[in-house]
C-alpha positions as CSV (number, residue, x, y, z in Angstrom):
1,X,101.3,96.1,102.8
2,X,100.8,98.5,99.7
3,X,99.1,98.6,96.9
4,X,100.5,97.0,93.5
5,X,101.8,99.1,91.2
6,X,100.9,98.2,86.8
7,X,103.7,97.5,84.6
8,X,107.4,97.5,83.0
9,X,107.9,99.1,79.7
10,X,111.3,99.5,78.0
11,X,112.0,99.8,74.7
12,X,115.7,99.9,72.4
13,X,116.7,101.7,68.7
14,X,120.0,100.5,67.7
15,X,121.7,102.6,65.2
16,X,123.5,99.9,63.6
17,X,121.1,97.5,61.9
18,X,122.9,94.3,62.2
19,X,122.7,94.6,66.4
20,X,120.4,92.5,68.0
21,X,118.4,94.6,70.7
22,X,115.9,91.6,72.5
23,X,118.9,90.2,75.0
24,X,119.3,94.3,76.1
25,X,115.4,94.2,76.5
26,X,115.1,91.0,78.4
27,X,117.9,92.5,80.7
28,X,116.0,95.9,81.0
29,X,112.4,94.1,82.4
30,X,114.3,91.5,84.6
31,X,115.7,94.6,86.5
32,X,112.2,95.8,86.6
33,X,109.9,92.8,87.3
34,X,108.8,94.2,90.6
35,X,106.6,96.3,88.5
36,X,104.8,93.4,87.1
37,X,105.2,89.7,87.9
38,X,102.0,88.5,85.9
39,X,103.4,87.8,82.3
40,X,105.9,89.4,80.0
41,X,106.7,90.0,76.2
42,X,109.1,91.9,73.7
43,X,108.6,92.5,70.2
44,X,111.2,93.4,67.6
45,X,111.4,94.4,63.7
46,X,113.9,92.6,62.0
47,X,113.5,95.3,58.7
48,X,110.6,93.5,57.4
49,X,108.4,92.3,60.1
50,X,107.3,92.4,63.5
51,X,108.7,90.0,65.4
52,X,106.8,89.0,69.5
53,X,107.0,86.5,72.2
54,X,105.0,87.0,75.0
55,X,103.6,84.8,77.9
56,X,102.4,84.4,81.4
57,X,104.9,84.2,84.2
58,X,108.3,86.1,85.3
59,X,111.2,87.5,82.8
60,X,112.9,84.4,83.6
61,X,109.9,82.3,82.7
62,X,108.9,83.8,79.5
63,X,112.1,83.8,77.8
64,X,114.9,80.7,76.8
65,X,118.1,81.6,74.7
66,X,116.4,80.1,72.2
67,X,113.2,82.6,72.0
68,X,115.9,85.6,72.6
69,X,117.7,84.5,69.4
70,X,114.6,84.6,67.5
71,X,113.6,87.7,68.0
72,X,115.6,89.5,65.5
73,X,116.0,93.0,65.2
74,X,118.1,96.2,66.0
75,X,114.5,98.1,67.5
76,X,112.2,96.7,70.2
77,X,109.8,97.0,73.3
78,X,109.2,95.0,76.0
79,X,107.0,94.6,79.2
80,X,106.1,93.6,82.1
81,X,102.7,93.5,83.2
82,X,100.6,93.2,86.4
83,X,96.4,93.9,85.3
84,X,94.2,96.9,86.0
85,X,91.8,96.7,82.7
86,X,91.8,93.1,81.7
87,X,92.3,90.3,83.5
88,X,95.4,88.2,83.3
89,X,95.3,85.6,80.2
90,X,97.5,85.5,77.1
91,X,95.1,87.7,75.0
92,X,96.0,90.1,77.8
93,X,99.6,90.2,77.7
94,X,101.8,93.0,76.0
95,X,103.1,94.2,73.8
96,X,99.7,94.1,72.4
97,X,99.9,93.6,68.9
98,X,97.3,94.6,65.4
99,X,97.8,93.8,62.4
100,X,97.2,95.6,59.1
101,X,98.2,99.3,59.7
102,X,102.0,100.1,59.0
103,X,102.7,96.7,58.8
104,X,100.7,96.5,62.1
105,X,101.9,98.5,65.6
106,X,102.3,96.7,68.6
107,X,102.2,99.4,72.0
108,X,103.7,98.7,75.7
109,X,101.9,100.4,78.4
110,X,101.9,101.4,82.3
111,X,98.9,103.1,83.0
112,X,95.1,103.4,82.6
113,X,92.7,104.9,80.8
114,X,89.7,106.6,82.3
115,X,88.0,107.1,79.6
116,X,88.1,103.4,78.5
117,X,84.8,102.4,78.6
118,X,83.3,105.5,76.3
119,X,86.3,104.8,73.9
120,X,85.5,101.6,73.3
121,X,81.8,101.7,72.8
122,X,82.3,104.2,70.2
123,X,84.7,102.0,68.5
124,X,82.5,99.2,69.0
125,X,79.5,101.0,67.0
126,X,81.7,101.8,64.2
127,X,82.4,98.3,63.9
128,X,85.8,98.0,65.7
129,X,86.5,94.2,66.8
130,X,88.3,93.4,70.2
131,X,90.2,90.5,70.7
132,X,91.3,90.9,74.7
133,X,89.8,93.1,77.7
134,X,92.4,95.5,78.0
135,X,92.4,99.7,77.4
136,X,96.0,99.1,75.8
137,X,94.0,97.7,72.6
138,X,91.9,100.9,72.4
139,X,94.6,102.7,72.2
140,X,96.1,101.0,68.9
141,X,92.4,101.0,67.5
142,X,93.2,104.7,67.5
143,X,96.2,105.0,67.0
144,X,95.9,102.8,63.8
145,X,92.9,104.8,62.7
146,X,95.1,108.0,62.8
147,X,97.7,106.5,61.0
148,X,95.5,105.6,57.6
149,X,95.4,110.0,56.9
150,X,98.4,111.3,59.2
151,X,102.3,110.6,59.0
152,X,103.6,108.8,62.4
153,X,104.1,111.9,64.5
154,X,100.7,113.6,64.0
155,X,99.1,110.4,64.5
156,X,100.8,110.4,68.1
157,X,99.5,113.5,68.5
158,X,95.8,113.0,67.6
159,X,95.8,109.9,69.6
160,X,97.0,111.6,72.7
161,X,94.2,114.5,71.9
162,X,91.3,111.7,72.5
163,X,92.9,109.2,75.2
164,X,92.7,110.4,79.0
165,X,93.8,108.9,81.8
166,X,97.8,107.7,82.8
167,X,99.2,106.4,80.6
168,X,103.5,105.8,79.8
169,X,103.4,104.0,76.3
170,X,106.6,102.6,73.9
171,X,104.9,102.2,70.4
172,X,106.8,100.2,68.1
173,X,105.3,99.7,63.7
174,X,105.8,97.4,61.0
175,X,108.0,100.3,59.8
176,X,110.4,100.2,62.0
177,X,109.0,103.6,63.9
178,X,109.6,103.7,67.3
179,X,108.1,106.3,69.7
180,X,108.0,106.9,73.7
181,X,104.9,108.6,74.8
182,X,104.2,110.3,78.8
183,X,100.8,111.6,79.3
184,X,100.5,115.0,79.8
185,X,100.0,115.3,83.5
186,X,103.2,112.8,84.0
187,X,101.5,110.2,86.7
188,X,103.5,107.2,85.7
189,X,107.2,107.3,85.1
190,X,108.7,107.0,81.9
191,X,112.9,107.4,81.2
192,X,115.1,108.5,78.6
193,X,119.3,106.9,77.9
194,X,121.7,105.9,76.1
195,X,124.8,103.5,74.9
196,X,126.9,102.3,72.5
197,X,124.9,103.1,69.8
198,X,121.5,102.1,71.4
199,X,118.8,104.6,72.6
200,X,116.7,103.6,75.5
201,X,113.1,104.3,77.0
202,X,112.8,102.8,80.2
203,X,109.6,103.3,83.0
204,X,113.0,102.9,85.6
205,X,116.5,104.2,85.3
206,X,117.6,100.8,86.7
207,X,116.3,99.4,83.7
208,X,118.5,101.4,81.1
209,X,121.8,100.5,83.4
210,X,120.6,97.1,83.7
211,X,120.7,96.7,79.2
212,X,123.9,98.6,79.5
213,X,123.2,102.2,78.9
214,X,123.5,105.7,80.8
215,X,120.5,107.4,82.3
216,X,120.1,110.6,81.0
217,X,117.1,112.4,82.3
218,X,113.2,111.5,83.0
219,X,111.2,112.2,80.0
220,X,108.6,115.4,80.2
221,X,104.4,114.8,80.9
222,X,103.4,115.1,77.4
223,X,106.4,114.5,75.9
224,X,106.7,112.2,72.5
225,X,110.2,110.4,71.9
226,X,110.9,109.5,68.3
227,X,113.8,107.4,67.5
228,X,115.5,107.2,64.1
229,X,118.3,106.1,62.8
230,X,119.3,110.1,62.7
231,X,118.7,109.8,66.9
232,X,116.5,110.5,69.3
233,X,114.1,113.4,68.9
234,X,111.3,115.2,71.2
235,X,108.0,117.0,70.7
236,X,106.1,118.6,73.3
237,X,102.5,119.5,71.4
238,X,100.9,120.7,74.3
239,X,100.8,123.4,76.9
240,X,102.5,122.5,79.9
241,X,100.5,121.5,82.6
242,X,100.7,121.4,86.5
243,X,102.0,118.0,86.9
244,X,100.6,114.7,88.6
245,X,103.3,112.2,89.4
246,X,102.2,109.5,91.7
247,X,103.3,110.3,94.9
248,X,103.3,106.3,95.4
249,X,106.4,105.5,92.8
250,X,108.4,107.7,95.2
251,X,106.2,105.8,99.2
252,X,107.1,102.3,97.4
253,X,106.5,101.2,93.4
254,X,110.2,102.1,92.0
255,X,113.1,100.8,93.2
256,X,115.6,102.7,95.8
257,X,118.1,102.7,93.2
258,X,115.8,104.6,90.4
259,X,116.1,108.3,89.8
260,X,112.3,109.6,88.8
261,X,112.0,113.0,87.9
262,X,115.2,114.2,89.1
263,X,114.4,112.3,92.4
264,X,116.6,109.6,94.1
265,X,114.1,107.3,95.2
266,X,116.5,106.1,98.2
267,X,116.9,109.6,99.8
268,X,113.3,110.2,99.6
269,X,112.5,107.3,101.4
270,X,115.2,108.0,103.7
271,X,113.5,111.1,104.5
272,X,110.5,110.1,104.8
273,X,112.0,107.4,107.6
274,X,113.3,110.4,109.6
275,X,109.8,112.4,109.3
276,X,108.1,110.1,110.7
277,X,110.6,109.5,113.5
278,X,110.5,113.2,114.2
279,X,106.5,113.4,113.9
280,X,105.5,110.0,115.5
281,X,108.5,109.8,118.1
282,X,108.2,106.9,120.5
283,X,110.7,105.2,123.2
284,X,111.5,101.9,121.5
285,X,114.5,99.0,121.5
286,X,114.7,98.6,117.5
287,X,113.2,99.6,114.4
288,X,112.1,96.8,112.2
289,X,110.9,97.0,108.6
290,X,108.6,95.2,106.9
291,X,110.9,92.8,104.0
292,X,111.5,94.6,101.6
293,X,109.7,97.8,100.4
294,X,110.5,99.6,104.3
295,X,113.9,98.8,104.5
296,X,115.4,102.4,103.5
297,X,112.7,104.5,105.6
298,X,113.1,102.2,108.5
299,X,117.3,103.3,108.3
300,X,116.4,106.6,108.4
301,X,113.8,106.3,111.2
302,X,116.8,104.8,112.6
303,X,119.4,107.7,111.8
304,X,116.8,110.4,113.0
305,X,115.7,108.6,116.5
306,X,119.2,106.7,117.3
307,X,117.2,103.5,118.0
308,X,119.1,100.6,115.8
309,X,117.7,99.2,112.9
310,X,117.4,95.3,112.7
311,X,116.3,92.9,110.4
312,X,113.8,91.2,112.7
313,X,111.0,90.1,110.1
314,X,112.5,87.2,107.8
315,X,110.6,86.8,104.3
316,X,110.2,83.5,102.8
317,X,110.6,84.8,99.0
318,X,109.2,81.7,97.6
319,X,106.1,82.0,98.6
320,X,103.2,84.2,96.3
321,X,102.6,87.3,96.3
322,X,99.8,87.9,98.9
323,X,97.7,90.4,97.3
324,X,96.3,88.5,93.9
325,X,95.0,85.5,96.1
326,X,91.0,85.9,95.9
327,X,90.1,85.1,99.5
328,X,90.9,87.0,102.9
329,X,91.5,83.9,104.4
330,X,94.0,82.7,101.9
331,X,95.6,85.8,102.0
332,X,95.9,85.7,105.8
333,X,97.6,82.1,105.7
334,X,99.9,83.4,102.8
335,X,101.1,86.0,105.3
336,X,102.0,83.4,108.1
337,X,104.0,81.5,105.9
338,X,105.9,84.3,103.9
339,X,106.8,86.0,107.6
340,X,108.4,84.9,110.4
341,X,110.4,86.5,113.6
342,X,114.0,86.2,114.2
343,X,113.2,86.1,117.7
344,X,116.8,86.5,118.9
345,X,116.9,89.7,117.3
346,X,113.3,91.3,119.4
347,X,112.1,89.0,121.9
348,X,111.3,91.0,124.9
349,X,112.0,93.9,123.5
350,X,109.7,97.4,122.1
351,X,109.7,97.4,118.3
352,X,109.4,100.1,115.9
353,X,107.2,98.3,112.6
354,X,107.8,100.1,109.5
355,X,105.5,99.9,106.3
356,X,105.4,101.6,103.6
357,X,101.0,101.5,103.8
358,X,98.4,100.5,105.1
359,X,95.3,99.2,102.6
360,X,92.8,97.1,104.9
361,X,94.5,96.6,107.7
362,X,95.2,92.8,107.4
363,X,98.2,92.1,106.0
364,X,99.6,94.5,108.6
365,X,97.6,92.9,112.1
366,X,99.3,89.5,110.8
367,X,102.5,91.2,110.1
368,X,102.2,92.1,114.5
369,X,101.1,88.9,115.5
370,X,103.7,87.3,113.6
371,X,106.4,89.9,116.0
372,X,104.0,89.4,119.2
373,X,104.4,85.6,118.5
374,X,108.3,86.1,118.2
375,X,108.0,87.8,121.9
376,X,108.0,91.6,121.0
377,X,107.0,93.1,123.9
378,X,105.1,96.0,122.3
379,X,104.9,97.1,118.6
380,X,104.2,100.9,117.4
381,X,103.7,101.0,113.8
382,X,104.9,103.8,111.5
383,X,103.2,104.4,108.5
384,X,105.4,105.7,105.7
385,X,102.4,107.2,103.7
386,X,99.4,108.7,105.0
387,X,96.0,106.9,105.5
388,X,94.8,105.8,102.1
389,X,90.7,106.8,102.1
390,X,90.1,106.9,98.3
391,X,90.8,104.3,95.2
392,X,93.0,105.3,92.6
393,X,91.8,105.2,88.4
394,X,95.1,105.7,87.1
395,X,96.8,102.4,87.4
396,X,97.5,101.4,90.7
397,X,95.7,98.1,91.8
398,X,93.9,99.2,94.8
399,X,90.7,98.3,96.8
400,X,87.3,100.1,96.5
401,X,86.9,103.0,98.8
402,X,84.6,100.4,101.3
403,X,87.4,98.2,101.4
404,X,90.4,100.9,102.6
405,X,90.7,100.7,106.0
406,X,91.4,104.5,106.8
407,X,88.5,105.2,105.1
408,X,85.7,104.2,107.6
409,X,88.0,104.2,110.5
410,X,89.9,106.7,112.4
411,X,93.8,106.3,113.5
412,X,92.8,104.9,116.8
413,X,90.2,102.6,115.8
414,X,92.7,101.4,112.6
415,X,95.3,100.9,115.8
416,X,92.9,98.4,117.8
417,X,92.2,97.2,114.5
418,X,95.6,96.0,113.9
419,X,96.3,95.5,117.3
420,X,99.6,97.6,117.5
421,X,100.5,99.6,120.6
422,X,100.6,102.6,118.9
423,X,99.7,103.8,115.2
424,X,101.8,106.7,113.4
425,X,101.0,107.3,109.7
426,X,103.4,110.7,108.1
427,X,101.3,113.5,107.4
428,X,100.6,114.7,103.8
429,X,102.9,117.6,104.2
430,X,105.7,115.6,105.8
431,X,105.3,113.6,102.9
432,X,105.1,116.3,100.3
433,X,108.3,118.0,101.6
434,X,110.1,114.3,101.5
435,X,109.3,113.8,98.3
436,X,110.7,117.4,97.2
437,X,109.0,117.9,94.0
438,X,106.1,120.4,95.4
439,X,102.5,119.5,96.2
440,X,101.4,121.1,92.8
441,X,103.3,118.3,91.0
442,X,102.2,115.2,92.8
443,X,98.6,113.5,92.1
444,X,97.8,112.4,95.9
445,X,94.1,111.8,95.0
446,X,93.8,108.2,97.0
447,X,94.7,110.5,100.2
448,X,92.5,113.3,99.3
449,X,90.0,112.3,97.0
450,X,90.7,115.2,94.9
451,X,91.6,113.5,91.3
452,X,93.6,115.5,88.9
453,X,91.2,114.2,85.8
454,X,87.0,114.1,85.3
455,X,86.7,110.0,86.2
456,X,84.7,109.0,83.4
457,X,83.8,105.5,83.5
458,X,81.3,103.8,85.3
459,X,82.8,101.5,86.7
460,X,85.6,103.6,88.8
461,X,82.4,105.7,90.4
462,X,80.6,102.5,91.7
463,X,84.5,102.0,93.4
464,X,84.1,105.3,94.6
465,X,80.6,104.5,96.5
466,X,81.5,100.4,97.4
């Protein structure tokens, strides 16, 4: 199973000041709650004040009619969130909202900051006072001190100048400013449309359709969006940079039906299905994925190799999410109850696993015992990213480098380890070439330990040596 990716954020200008944008926002991050299922919130300015209601739990959970209704306002921004800095309580949840400056600014972010820890000391001396855990409130610290001697767009600027790390932030003030920011290297998504009088920011494209409007393009690393009632406007204050998108958004975060960066995730997943098929062939009866982030690589494993593709794993979807539950063993029991066989459909028969990753190896031997128990006869594995030997800082919720399997064991000893038959993971450059964007542009650090920024913070080197 794969790591978890950090985050929703959307935000909505309305030109017409008598719209109400919150339904359109709510809409947005429900089509985008795989990004973040640990709480949610949307502010709004309703031409005097900010306006937020945020909470733990899904879309769905967070938000009645009732609290829609009350959040007033033709601009807003919304997320979704899953931790990385923080951890998960109501203080935590974004937007994360200060008072005083403009009228106070409340930000949305999908990302992390490596230089967290420094950033916050520094505040702290000069007398700064946190209330929650999180590197999102850093960022208005600055952000707010910037705007008591600089207009709204050099304020941006300056903040961007002293942050470092990925970051993909909607910025909303007392004012009635709104602003999408990208960092400069690009690692986490960030999108750009439009709609009957509404502009939109969305981390997907699904989530622009899903509140009504038209994609229109992804928006730059580095990039600042301003919104007015005038429109939408774009900066770009700093030299372009080789980017770093994370190759993982294309392996498994976004969803098939997202466009990042000029990419359609579906077809890149597709090809990366018929790599692997063509590096890693193997003599097999069916192809089954892993429910549901393997289901479009395992079709075109399928299309490349002629062996049929069938739905032989079936997901309970009402139990938990496996990967926040604190324990191994609690995690292992989670597995046998969210998986089962359809045995009709492999019983006796040589099966094909796909997964999008592996991370420890034990979510995947239980995902082969659970086939082995439905009578597969023999299970080869096919990895549809390559093995995973170093953490990631920028905002993906992975394991110290002690606790990735691929990084202490080889391909055959992972293979016993998980007790498949055989063990195929795609190469970097099959991956690279699937993907389509180049190697320059892709941060693939957590393959190669080669991280596109100076990792500052303590904390992310001890998870470099544990």
């Amino acid at each position: 199973m794969a790591p978890k990716e950090k985050c929703a954020v959307f935000s909505a200008y309305s030109t017409d000041a008598g719209t109400m944008v919150a339904k359109s926002i709510y809409c947005g991050l429900l089509s985008m709650q795989h990004r973040g299922q640990e709480a949610s919130g949307i502010c709004t300015y309703d031409t005097e004040k900010l306006r937020v209601h945020r909470a733990l739990g899904l879309v769905r959970e967070v938000f009645s009619d009732a609290d829609l209704q009350d959040l007033f306002g033709h601009v807003g921004i919304g997320h979704n969130r899953y931790s990385t800095t923080g951890e998960t309580s109501v203080e935590n949840c974004h937007p994360f909202l200060i008072k005083g400056t403009r009228n106070g600014i409340a930000i949305a972010h999908n990302g992390n900051l490596v230089n967290y820890e420094s950033l916050r000391s520094h505040l702290t001396s000069r007398g700064h006072v946190f209330t929650s855990s999180t590197d999102t409130e850093v960022i208005a610290h600055i952000l707010a001190i910037e705007l008591l001697r600089n207009d709204f767009e050099e304020a941006l600027v300056n903040t961007m100048k002293r942050i470092s790390g990925a970051y993909s932030l909607v910025i909303l003030t007392g004012k009635g400013e709104l602003a999408a920011v990208r960092d400069p290297l690009g690692f986490r998504p960030l999108c750009l449309g439009s709609g009957n009088g509404v502009h939109y920011v969305a981390s997907e494209s699904v989530g622009i359709e899903a509140a009504g409007g038209t994609f229109e393009r992804s928006i730059l690393p580095g990039e600042i969006v301003l919104m007015k009632q005038s429109g939408a406007r774009t900066i770009r204050p700093f030299r372009a940079r080789k980017p770093a998108h994370c190759m993982f958004e294309y392996v498994y975060f976004s969803r098939p039906d997202s466009i990042i960066d000029g990419k359609y995730i579906l077809q890149v997943r597709e090809e990366i299905g018929r790599t692997l098929a063509r590096e890693h062939p193997v003599e097999a009866d069916v192809v089954v994925p892993v429910p549901d982030s393997a289901r479009t690589a395992a079709t075109g494993f399928s299309e490349e190799s002629g062996i049929p593709a069938v739905e032989g794993i079936y997901k309970n979807r009402y139990i938990g999410r496996t990967f926040i539950m604190p324990e191994q063993s609690l995690r292992e029991e989670a597995v046998r109850l969210k998986m089962a066989a359809v045995r009709p459909l492999i019983e006796g028969k040589r099966v094909v696993l796909m997964d999008d990753s592996i991370v420890r190896g034990t979510t995947t031997r239980q995902i082969i015992e659970v086939l082995r128990r439905g009578g597969a006869r023999k299970v080869h594995a096919r990895i549809g990213c390559p093995p995973l030997r170093w953490p990631c800082f920028m905002g993906i919720d992975m394991a110290t480098r002690g606790e990735l399997v691929a990084s202490k064991h080889t391909v055959e000893s992972t293979r016993r380890k998980v007790k498949a038959d055989s063990l195929g993971y795609i190469s970097i450059e099959g991956l690279v070439k699937a993907i389509g964007l180049g190697k320059d542009s892709l941060c693939m650090a957590c393959l190669t330990g080669q991280y596109p920024l100076k990792i500052q913070d303590g904390r992310y080197r001890e998870a470099l040596l544990s």
